[in-house]
Residue, then its C-alpha position, 0 to 999 in steps of 0.5 A: x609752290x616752290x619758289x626758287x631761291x639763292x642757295x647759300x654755301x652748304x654746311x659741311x656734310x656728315x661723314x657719310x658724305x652728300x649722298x647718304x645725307x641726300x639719300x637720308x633725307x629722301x627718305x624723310x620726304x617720302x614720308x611726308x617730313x618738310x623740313x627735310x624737303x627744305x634741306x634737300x631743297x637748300x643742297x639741290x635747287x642751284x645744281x637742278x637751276x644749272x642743269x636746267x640752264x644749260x639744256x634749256x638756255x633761257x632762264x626764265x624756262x629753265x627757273x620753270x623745270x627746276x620748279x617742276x623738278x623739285x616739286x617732282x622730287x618731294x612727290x617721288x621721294x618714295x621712288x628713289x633707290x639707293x642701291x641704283x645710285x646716289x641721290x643727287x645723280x637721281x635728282x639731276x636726271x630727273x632735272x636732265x629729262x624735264x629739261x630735254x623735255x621742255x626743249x622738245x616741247x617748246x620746238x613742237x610748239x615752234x615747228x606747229x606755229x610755223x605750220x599753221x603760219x605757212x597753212x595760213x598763207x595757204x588758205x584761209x584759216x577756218x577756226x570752227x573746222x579746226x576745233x571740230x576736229x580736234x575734238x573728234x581726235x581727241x573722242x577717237x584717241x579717248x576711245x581708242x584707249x579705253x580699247x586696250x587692256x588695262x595694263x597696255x593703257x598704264x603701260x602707255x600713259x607711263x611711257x609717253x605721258x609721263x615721259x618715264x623709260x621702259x625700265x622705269x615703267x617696268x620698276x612702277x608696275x613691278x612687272x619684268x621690263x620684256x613684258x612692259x615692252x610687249x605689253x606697249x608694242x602691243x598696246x601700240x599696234x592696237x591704237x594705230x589699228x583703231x586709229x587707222x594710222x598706216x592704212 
């Protein structure tokens, strides 16, 4: 578990500037160095906490998705391409778009206690109806996706499991992005038939 830490000042970079040495030290993670994890850790943590910050606007939360940024990053180092960018821009995306995630999870968990507070005024709560079904919808998306092909079932796990874009998705399963697209418009309308969404 990586604990969040004040970052001293830095050291001077080389001449190759933050990115190369970023980019140089990725490199090292992906292949299992810590050490180099611990001085990309020292450069990025305060930018990834302050990215963070700003989205989420609670420190508490916001100490949480830098965790789970720097934890992401150690485990994708493999991922990072330099001729996409620099490492410090590929890290604080993917700081923004765990942050944006947080946010719209903590408002869906707001918006469904608040539907379930107005349900409770409406009629008395029955717990054991409840948990019947949601377990019957979590048995029907289960089989639903086990319906589909296999790549419309890792297409879609990427995409809205995992939270990664289209273009992500494409450059994981090294597949061209319009089959990705095809594969999860397909992938979809499958599921909504077999979930009987719209009839």
């Amino acid at each position: 578990m990586v604990t969040l830490r004040s970052v001293p000042a830095g050291e001077p970079e080389p001449a190759g500037g933050p990115g190369d040495r970023l980019g140089r030290l990725l490199d090292h993670c992906a292949r299992g160095d810590h050490a180099a994890f611990e001085q990309v850790y020292d450069s990025m943590a305060g930018p990834v906490l302050g990215i963070a910050t700003t989205v989420v606007r609670n420190r508490a939360l916001a100490e949480e998705v830098a965790q789970e940024v720097l934890v992401e990053v150690w485990r994708t180092a493999s991922r990072y391409e330099p001729e996409r960018g620099s490492a410090r821009g590929w890290i604080l995306t993917i700081a923004h778009r765990r942050a944006v995630d947080r946010v719209r999870r903590e408002q869906a968990g707001s918006d469904r206690e608040e539907r379930a507070a107005r349900r409770d005024d409406e009629r008395p709560y029955d717990h054991v109806a409840d948990e019947v079904e949601a377990n019957v919808e979590r048995e029907q998306v289960r089989r639903c996706l086990d319906s589909l092909t296999g790549l419309q079932r890792e297409s879609i796990a990427l995409a809205y499991y995992d939270g990664y874009t289209y273009r992500e998705v494409a450059q994981l399963l090294h597949a061209p992005l319009g089959t990705v697209k095809t594969r999860l418009r397909d992938g979809l309308a499958r599921l909504r038939d077999c979930m009987g969404v719209g009839r």
